[in-house]
C-alpha positions as CSV (number, residue, x, y, z in Angstrom):
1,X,8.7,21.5,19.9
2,X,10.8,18.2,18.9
3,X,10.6,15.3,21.4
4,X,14.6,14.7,21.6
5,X,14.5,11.1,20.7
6,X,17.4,8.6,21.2
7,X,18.2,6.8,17.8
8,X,20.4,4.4,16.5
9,X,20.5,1.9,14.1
10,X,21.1,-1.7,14.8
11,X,22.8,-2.8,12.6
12,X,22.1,-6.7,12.6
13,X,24.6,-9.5,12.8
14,X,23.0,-11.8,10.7
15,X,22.5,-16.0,11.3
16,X,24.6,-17.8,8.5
17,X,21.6,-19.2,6.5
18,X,22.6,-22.5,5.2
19,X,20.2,-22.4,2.1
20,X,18.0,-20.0,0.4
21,X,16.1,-19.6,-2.8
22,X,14.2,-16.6,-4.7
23,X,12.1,-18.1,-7.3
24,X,12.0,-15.6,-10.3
25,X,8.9,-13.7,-10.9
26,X,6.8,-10.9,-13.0
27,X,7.7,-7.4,-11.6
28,X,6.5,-4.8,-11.7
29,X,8.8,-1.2,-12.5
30,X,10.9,-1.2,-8.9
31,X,11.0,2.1,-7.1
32,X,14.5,4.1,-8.4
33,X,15.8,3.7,-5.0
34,X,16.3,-0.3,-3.4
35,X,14.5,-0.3,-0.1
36,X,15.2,-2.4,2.9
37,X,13.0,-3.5,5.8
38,X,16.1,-4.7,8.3
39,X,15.1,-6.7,12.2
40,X,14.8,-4.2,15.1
41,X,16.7,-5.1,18.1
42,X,14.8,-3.7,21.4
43,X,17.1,-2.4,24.1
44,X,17.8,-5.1,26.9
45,X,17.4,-4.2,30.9
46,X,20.3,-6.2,33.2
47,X,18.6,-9.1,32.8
48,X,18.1,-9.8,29.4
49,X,14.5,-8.9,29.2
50,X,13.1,-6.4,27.1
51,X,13.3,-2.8,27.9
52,X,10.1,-1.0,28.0
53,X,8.8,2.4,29.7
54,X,7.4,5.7,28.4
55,X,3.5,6.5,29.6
56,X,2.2,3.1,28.1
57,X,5.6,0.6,29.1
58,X,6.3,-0.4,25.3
59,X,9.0,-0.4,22.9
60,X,10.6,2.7,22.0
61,X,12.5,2.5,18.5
62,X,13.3,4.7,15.8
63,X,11.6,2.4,12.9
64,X,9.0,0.0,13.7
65,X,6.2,0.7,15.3
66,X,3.5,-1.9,15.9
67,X,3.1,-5.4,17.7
68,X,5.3,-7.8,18.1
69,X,4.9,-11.7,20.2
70,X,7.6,-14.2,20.9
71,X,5.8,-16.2,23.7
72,X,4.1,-19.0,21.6
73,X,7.9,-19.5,19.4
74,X,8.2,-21.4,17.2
75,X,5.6,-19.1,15.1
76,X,4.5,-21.7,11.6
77,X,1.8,-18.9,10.7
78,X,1.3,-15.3,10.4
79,X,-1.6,-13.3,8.8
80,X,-2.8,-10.3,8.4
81,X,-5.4,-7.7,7.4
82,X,-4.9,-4.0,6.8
83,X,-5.9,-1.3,4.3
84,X,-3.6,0.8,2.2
85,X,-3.5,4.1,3.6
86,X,-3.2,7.1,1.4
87,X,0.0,9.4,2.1
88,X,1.2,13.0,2.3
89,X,4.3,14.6,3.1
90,X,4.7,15.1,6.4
91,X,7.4,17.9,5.7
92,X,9.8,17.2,8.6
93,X,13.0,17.4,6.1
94,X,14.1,18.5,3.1
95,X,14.9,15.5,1.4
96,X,11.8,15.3,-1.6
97,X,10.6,11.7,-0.5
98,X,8.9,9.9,2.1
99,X,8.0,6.6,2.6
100,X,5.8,4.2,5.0
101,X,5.3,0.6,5.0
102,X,3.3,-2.0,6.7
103,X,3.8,-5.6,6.6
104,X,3.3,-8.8,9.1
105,X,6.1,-11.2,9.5
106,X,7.7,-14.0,11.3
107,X,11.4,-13.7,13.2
108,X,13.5,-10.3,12.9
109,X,12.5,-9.4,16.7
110,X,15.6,-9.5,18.5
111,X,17.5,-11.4,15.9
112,X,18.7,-11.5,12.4
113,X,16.3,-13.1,10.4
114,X,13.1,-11.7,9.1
115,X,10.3,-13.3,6.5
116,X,8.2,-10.3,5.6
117,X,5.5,-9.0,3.2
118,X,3.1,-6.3,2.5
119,X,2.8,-2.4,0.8
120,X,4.2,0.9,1.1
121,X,4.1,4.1,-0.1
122,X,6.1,6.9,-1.4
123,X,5.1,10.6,-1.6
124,X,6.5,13.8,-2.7
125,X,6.8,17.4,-1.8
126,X,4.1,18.1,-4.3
127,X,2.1,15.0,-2.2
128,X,2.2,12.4,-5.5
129,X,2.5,8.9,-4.1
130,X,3.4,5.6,-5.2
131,X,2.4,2.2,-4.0
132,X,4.0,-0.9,-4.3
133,X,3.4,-4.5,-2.9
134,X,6.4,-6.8,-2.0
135,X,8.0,-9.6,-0.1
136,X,11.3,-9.5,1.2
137,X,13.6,-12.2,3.0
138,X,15.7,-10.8,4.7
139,X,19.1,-10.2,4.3
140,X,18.0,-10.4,0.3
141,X,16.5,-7.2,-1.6
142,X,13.0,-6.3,-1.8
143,X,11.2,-8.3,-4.1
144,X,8.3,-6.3,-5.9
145,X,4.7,-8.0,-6.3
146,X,3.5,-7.8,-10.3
147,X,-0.1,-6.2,-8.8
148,X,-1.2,-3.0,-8.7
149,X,-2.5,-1.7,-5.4
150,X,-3.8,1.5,-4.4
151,X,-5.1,3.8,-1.6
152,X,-7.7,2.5,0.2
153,X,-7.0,-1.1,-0.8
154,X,-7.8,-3.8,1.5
155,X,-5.3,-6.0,1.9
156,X,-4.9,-9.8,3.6
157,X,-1.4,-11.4,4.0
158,X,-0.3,-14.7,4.8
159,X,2.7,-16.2,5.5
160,X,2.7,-20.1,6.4
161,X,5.5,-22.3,7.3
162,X,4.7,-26.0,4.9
163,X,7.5,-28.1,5.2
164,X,10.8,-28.3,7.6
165,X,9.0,-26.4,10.0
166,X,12.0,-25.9,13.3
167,X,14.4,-23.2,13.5
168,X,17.7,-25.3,12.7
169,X,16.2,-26.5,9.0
170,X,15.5,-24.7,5.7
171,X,11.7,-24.1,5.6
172,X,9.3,-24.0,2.7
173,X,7.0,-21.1,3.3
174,X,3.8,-19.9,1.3
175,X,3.4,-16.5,1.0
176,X,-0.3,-15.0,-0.3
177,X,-1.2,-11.4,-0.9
178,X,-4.8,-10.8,-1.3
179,X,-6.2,-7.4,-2.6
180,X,-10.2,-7.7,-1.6
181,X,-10.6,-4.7,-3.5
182,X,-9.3,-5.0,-6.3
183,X,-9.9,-8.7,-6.7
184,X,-6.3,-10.3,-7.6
185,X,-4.5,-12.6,-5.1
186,X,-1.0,-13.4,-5.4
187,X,0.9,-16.6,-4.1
188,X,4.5,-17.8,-4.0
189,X,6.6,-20.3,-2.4
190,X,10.0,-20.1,-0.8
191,X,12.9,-21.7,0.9
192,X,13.9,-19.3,4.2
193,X,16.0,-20.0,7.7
194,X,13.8,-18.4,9.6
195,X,14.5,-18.3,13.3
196,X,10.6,-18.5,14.2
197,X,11.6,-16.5,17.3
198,X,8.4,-13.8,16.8
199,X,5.4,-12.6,14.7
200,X,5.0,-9.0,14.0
201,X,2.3,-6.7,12.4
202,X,4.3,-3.4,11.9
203,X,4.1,-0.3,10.5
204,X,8.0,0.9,9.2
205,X,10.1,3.9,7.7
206,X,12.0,1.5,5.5
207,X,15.8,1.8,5.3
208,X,17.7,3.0,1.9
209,X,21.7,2.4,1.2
210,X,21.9,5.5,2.6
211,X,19.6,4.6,6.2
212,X,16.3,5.5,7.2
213,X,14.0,7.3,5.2
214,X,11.6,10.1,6.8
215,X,8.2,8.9,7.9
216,X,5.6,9.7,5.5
217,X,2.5,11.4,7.4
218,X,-0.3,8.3,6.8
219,X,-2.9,9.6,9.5
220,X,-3.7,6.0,11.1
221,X,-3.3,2.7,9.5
222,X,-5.3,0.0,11.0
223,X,-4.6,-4.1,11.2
224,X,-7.8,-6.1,11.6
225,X,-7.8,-8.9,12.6
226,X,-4.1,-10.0,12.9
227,X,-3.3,-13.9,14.0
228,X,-0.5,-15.8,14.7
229,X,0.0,-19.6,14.7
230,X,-3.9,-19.9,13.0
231,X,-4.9,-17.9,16.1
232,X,-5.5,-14.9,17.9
233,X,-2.7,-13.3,19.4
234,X,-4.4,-11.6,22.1
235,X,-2.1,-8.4,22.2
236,X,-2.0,-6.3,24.7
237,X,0.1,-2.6,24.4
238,X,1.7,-3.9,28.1
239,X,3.4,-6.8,26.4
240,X,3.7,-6.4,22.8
241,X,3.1,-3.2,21.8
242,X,5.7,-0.9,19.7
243,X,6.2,3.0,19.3
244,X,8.3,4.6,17.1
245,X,10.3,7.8,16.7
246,X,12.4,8.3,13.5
247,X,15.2,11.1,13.7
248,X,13.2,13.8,12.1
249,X,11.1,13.2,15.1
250,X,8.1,11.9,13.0
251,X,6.4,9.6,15.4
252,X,4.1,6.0,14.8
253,X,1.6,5.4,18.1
254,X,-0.1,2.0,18.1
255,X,-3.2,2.6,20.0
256,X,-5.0,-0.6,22.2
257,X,-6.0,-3.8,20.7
258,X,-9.8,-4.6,20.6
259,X,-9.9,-8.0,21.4
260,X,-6.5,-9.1,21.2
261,X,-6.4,-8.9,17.3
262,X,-7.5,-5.5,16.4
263,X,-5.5,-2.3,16.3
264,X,-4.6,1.0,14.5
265,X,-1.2,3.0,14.5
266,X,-1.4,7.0,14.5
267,X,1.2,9.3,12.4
268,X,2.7,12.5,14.3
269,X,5.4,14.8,14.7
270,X,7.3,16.1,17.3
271,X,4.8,14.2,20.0
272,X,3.2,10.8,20.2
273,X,-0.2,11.5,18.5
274,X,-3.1,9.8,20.7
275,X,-4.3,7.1,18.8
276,X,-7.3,4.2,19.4
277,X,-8.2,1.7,17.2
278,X,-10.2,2.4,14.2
279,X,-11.8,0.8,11.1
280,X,-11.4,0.3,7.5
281,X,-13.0,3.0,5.4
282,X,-15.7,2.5,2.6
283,X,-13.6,3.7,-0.3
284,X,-15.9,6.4,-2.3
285,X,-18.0,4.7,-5.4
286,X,-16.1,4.9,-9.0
287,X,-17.1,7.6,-11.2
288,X,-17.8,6.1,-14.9
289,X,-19.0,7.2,-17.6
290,X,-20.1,6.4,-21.4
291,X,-20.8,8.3,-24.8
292,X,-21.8,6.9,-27.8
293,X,-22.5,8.8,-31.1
294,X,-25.8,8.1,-33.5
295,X,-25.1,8.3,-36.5
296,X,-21.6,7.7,-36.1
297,X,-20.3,7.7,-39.7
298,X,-21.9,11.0,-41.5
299,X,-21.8,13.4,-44.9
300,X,-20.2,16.9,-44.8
301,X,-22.3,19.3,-42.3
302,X,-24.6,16.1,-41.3
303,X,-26.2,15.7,-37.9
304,X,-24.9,13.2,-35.4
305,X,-26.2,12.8,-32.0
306,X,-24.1,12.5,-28.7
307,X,-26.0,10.5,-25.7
308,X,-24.1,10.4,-22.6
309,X,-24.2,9.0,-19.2
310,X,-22.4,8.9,-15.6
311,X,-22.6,6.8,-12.3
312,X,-21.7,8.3,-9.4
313,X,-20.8,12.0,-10.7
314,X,-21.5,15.2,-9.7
315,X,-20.9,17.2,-12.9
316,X,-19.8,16.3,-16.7
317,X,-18.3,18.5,-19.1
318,X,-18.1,17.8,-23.2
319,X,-15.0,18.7,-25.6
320,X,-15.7,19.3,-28.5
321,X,-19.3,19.8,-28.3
322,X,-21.3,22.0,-25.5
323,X,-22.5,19.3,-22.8
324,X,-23.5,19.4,-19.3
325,X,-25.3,17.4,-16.9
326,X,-24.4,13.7,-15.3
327,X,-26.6,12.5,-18.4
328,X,-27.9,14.3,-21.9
329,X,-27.7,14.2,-25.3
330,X,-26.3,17.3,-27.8
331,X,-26.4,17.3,-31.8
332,X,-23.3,17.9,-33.3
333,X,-22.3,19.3,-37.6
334,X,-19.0,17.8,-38.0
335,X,-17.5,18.6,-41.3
336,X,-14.4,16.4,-40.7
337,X,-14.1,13.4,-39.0
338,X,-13.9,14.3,-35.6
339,X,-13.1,12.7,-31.4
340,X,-15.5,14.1,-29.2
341,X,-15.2,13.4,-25.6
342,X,-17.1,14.2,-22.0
343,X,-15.5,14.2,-18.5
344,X,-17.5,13.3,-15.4
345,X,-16.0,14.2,-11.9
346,X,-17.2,12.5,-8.6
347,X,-16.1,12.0,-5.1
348,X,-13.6,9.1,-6.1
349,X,-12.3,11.5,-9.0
350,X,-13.1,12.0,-13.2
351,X,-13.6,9.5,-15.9
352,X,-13.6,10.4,-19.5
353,X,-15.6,8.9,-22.6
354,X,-14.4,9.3,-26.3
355,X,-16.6,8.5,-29.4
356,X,-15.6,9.5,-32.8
357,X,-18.2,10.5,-35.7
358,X,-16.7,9.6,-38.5
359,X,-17.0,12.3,-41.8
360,X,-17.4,10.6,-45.5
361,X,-14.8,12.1,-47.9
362,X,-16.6,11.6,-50.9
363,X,-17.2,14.3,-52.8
364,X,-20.9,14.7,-54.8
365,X,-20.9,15.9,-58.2
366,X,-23.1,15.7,-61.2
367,X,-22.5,14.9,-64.7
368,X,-21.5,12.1,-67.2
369,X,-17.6,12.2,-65.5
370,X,-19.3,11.0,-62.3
371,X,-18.7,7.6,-61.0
């Protein structure tokens, strides 16, 4: 059964900003829809303070769940580290897509500003995803990263306040985007009035022209570590943390910190799934594989041999010739020139290997016409 949860969208009233600039980049092929990753306002009690309460006394929201500080303002510095967590519909609605994103930032907590980067994902009904990595400042569009990132990715963002650094001035931030598995790091600098009100580590169902998108299920994403103004945080769920509750009633838990820094978020529908901090997971080894031919250029009906060989693969299959085995060899008669090619399947999926033996298409004869 649905949890009945109260949603609405804030929509934000945003602060005049006096000057800013988008420096133009590489990007990569953008999403077909423009995605938007908008401030979240918490409900206020009489006081001004914010509202909290449910079993754990956090934020309840319908888009961000997470943690959030404002007690050290003005926040200069922001970082985090989080791996890319693979994605499947959850299949709360109809609609064909869902998304999930995770980012850190600075401001956007109460008010209308928000410097922001990270990934997200996309999935399917048929579960195909799509990741992306991006920075946004917000009220601009989503800027898209020219980097490829994937499930299981381990990623480390940075954002870091350089010059003008007080809430009334333009600031010069440096934005960096490290992908420790896949080896690339990405850096850019921009002009932003940040309000330097908070610093966030969120997971988010980002917003469409339309509003929200569905929640996509991504079992538990986990931050670690997170800081804020070059240090640690020290979160607590009490004070900082965020739950949140999207209106399909696809839910975001962020478990307990482990030493003030660490902490995973848990997906789940209808219901707040229980969730305590994890760890990143060893992505499975790559499966390669290579095949080479010997001879590779050959006469009519002439024997070739194929030699193959696999890391990390449970099983291999040949086209074109009869091969088996995560290594071998097999002799092949090729009358034409002719691709041969063997796939190896493993844990972390299938590689493929081509080689080509190459046939000579001159013809013998005997005779004086012969030349």
């Amino acid at each position: 059964m649905k949890i009945n949860f109260a949603h609405s969208l804030w929509v934000a009233s945003v602060i005049a900003i006096a000057t800013m600039s988008i420096p133009a980049m590489a990007q990569i092929a953008a999403p077909p829809e423009q995605l938007m990753h908008p401030p979240m306002e918490p409900q206020r009690n009489a006081d001004g303070s914010i509202k909290r309460g449910g079993l754990r006394n956090v934020v309840q929201n319908g888009y961000w769940s997470g943690y959030a500080v404002t007690a050290a303002a003005p926040y200069t510095s922001a970082s985090g580290t989080f791996q890319v967590p693979n994605v499947s519909y959850g299949g709360a609605t109809s609609q064909g897509t869902e998304y999930s994103s995770q980012w850190v930032g600075i401001g956007g907590y109460g008010d209308g500003t928000l410097i922001q980067l990270g990934s997200y994902q996309t999935v399917s009904t048929s579960n195909a995803a799509s990741f992306y990595v991006w920075y946004e400042l917000y009220p601009a569009p989503t800027v898209y990263v020219s980097h490829p990132v994937k499930a299981g990715d381990i990623i480390t963002t940075s954002l870091e306040c350089t010059a003008a650094c007080t809430p009334g001035q333009v600031q010069t931030w440096q934005l960096t985007m490290t992908d420790e598995t896949a080896g690339w790091t990405w850096t850019q600098s921009v002009q932003y009035q940040s309000s330097m009100a908070s610093a966030e580590w969120i997971i988010e169902a980002p917003f469409t022209s339309s509003g929200e998108t569905p929640l996509a299920d991504f079992a538990q994403t986990t931050f670690d570590p997170v800081s804020a103004n070059g240090a640690d945080p020290n979160l607590t769920l009490a004070a900082n943390g965020i739950q949140m509750a999207d209106p399909w009633g696809e839910t975001s838990n962020p478990s307990d910190t482990v030493n003030g820094n660490v902490f995973s978020t848990c997906w789940g529908l209808g219901t707040y799934t229980p969730c305590t901090a994890g760890s990143f997971t060893t992505p499975p080894p790559v499966t390669t594989v290579s095949l080479s031919a010997y001879p590779t250029n050959v006469s009519s009906g002439q024997a070739s041999t194929l030699s193959w060989s696999s890391t990390n693969a449970s099983s291999c299959a040949g086209r074109g010739f009869t091969g088996s085995g995560t290594s071998g060899s097999a002799v092949v008669y090729p009358t034409v020139t002719t691709s041969y090619a063997i796939t190896c399947s493993g844990t972390a999926g299938s590689a493929t290997a081509l080689t080509t033996v190459n046939v000579s298409s001159t013809t013998a004869c005997k005779g004086k016409k012969c030349r």
